[in-house]
C-alpha positions in Angstrom: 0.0 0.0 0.0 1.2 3.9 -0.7 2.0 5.6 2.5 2.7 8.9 2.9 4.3 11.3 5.6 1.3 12.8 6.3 -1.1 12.2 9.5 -4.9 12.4 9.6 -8.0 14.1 12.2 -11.2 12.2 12.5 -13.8 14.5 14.4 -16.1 12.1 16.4 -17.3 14.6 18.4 -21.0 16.9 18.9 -24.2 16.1 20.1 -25.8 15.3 16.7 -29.0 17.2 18.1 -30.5 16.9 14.5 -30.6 13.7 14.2 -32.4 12.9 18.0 -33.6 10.4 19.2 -31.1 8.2 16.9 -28.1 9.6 18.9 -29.8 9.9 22.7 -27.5 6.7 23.0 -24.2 7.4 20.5 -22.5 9.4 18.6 -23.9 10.5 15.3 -20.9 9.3 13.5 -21.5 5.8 14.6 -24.8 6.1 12.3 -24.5 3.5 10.1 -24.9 3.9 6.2 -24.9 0.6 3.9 -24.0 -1.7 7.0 -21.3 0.6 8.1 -20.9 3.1 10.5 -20.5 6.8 8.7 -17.1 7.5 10.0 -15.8 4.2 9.0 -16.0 5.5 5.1 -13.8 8.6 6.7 -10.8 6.0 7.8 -11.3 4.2 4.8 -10.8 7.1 2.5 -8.1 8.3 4.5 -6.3 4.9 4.5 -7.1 4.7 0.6 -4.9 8.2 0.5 -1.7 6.4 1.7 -2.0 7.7 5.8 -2.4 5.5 8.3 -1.6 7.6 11.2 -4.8 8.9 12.5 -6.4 10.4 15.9 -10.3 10.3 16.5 -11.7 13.4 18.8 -14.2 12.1 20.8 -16.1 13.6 23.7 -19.2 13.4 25.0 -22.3 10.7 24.9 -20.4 7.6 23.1 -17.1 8.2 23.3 -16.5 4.9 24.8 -18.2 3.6 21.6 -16.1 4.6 19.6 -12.8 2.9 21.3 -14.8 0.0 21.8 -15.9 -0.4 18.2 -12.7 0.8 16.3 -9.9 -0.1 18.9 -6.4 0.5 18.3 -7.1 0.7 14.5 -5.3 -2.5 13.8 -8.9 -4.1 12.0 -9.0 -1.5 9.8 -5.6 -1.3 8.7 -4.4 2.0 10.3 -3.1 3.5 14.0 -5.7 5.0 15.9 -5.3 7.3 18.9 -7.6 8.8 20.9 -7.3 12.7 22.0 -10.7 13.8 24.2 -12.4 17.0 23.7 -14.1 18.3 26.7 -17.3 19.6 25.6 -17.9 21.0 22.5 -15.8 24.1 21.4 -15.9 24.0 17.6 -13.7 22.2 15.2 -11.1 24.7 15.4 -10.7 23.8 19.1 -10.6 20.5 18.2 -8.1 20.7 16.0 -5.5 22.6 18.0 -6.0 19.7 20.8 -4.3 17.4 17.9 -1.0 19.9 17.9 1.3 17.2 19.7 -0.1 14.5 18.0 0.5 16.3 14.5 4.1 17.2 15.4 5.0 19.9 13.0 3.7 17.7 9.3 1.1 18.9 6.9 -1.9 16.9 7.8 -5.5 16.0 7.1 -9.0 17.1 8.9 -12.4 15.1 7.9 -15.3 15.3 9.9 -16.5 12.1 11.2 -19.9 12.8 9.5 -19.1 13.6 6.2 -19.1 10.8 2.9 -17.5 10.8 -0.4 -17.3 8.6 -3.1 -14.8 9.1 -5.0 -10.9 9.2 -3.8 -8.8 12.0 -2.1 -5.3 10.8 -3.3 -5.2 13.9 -5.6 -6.1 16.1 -3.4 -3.7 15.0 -1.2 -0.6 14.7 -3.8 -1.7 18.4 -5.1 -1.8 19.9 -1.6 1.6 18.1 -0.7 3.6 19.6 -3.7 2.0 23.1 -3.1 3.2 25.4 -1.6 -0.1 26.4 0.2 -1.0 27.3 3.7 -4.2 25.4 3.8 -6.4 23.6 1.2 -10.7 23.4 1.2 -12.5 20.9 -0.6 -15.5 22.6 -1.9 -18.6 21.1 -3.3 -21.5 23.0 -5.2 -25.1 22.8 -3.0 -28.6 23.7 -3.2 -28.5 24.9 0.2 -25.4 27.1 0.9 -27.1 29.0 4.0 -26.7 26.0 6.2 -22.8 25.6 5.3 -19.7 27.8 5.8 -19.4 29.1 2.1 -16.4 30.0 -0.3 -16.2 33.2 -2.5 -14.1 32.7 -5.7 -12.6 35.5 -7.4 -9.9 35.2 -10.5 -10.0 31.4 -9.2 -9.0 32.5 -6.0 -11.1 32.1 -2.5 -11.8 35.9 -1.6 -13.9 34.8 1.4 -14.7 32.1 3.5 -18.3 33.2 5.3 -19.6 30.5 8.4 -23.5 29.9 7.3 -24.2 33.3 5.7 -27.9 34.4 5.9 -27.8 35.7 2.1 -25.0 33.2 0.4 -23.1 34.9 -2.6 -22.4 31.8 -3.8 -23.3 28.1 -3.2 -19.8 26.6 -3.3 -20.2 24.9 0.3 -17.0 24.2 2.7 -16.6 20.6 3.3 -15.5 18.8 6.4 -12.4 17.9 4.4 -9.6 20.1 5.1 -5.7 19.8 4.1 -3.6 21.9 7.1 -0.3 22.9 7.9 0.7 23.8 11.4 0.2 27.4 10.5 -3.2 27.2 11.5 -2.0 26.6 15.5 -0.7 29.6 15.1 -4.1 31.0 13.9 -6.3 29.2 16.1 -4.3 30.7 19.6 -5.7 33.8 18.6 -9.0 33.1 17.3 -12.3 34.4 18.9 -15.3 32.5 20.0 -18.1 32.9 17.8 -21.5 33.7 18.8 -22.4 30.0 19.5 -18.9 30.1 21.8 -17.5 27.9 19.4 -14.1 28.5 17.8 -15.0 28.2 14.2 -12.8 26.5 11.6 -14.6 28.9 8.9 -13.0 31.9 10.6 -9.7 30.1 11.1 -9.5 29.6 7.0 -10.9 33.2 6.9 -8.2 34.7 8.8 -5.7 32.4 7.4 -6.3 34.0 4.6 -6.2 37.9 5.2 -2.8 37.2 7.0 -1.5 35.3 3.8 -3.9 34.5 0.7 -2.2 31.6 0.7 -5.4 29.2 0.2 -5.8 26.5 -2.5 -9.1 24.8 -2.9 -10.5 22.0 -5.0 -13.5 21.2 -6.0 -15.4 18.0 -5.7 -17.9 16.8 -8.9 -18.6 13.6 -7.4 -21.0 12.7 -4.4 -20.3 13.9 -1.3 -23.1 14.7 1.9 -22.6 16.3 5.3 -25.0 13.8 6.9 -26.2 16.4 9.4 -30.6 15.6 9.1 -32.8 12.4 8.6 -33.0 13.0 5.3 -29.3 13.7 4.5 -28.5 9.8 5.9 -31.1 8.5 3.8 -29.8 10.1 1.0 -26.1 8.7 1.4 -27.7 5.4 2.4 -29.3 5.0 -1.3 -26.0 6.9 -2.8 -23.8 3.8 -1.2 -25.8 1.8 -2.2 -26.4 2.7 -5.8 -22.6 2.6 -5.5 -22.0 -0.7 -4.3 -25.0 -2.6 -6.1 -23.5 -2.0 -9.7 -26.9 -2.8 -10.9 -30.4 -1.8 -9.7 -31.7 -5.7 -9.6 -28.3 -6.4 -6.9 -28.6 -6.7 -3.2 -25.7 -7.3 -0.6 -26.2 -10.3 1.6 -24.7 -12.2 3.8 -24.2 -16.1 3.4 -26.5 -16.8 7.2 -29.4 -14.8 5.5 -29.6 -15.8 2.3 -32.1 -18.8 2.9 -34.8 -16.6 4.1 -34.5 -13.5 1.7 -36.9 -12.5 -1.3 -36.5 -8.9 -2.5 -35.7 -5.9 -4.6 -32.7 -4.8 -5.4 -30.3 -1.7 -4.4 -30.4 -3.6 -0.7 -27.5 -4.9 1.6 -28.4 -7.2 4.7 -26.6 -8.2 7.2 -25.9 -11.6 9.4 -28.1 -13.8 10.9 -31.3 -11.9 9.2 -34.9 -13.9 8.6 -36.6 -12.1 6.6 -39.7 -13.8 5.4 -40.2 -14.5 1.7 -43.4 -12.4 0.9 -41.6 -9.7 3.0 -40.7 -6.7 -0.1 -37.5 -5.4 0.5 -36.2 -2.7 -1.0 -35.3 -0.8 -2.9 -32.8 1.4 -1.1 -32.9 -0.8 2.1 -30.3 -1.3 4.3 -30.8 -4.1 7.1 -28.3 -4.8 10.5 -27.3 -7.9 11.9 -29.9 -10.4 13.1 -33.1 -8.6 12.6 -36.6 -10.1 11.7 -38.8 -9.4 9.1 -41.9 -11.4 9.5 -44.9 -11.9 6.2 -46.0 -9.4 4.2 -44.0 -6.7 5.5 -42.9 -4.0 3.3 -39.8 -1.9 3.5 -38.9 0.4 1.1 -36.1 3.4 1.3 -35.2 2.9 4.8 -32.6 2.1 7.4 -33.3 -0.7 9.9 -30.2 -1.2 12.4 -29.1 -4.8 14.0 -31.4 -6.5 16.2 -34.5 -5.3 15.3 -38.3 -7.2 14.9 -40.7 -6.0 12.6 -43.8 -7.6 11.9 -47.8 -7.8 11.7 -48.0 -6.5 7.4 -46.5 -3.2 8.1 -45.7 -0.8 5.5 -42.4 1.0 6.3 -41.2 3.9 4.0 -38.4 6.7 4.5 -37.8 5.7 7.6 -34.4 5.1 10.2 -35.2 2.7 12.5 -32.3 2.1 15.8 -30.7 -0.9 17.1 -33.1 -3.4 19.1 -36.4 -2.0 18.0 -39.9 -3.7 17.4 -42.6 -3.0 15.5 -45.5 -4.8 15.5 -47.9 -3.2 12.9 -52.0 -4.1 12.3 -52.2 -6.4 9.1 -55.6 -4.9 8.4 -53.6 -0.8 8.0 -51.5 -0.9 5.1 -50.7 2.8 5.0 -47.3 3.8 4.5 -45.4 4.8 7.8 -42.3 7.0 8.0 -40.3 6.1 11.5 -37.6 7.8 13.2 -37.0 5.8 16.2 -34.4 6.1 18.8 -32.6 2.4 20.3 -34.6 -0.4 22.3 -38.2 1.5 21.0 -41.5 -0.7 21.0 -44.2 0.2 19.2 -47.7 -1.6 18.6 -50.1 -0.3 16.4 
């Protein structure tokens, strides 16, 4: 495998408030999408880039989940370490706890919740030949008022604005950033914002009035800051559109494939009965050991491990946590939409 000198920053911190009740019991990066926890793609992408030396922030509800789950790193091919924030203070202040660790080398920041699809090994070799201070990954949205926001100019960033109310432009800042050790240096004297967060937006901003030394690129391909409901649902059928080369595939593992009849654009996990008039999919991701009793239908929906869903219901658009069971009424065959938190019961 290409390895490079280079060390990567996993955020695994925040509350995930948007996405309650699927994180009153973990962090949001834990999540998963396609089988796989959302952060997982982050080390994966990383490790695809050639580095292999990465810390995880974590703080708060979860944190222990995170060790548990990931370890040392040694399962997924890299070397993890753990650095604790606190309480959250902003990705900036996360990001200056990592100083030590990062010990004077260009490095690489990607928050825990973000997904791409395509490789950053370009990215990576461009910013590493550069000369530049700091590099953004920016991604054209439809929604640039929720996102810290780039101004180009004579393909130049002019201005880097945190969540602007009126955008002038809809060039979003990722959660992927490439860093030198300059921005320590920038951080120490950075102000809280009005959330009392030290913002990584106004780092990059006052990066660059002290230099205009900022490169960005610009990614065509899929990427989602999974931040809402519907933002993990849309990654969910991305993956998965991604990883079932055709829409008539599904994913599944060998100790469910005796009980299975469905649609495709699905992946399902181990140990999984899922009854045969059951319709599955498409755009369905099922955990570990969960089961689907008769005429169930699921369509465009995340059900974690563990989970027990029966009586004919009609599931749509839904995320449905770890350990939860449904038991619908066979004569109601209106489509439901769930957002359910772990261990939840309901009877209809």
């Amino acid at each position: 495998m290409y390895v490079i000198k280079m060390k990567g920053i996993i955020l695994h911190g925040g509350h995930g408030t948007r996405l309650r009740p699927l994180t009153h019991t973990g962090p949001k990066q834990l999540l998963p999408i396609a089988n796989k926890p959302m952060s997982q793609y982050c080390i994966e992408s990383i490790k695809g880039a050639g580095i292999t030396e990465i810390a995880i922030i974590i703080g708060g509800l979860g944190a222990n989940k995170v060790r548990d789950y990931y370890g040392n790193g040694e399962n997924f091919g890299v070397n993890l370490t753990y650095i604790e924030q606190d309480e959250p203070r902003g990705i900036a202040h996360a990001i200056r706890l990592c100083k030590e660790f990062i010990n004077n080398e260009k490095f690489l920041v990607f928050l825990g919740d973000n997904i791409i699809q395509r490789p950053i090994t370009d990215f990576i070799d461009n910013f590493t030949k550069s000369g530049y201070d700091a590099t953004v990954l920016l991604c054209e949205v439809d929604n640039p008022s929720r996102f810290g926001i780039a101004d180009i100019e004579n393909k130049k960033i002019a201005k880097i604005t945190e969540k602007p109310k009126k955008p002038t432009s809809n060039l979003a800042v990722t959660g992927i950033y490439l860093l030198t050790p300059l921005i320590f240096e920038i951080i120490d004297n950075l102000k809280p914002s009005w959330r009392n967060e030290l913002e990584i937006t106004d780092a990059l901003d006052n990066l660059l009035k002290q230099n205009d030394n900022i490169g960005y690129e610009i990614i065509t391909d899929y990427w989602k800051d999974t931040g809402t409901p519907e933002d993990i649902l849309n990654a969910n059928r991305q993956v998965l559109e991604h990883i079932c080369t055709r829409p008539s595939t599904v994913i599944i593992d060998e100790s469910s494939k005796d009980w299975i009849g469905l649609k495709g654009h699905c992946i399902i996990g181990k140990n999984c009965k899922i009854d045969k008039s059951a319709t599955i999919g498409p755009h369905v991701s099922i955990g570990d050991n969960t089961i689907i009793s008769s005429d169930v239908v699921i369509e465009n929906s995340i059900i974690m491990s563990g989970c027990k869903i029966d009586g004919g219901l009609n599931i749509k658009d839904s995320i449905i946590s770890a350990n939860c069971h449904l038991h619908g009424n066979n004569k109601d065959k209106t489509k439901k939409i769930f957002l359910l938190g772990e261990g939840t019961k309901i009877s209809l």
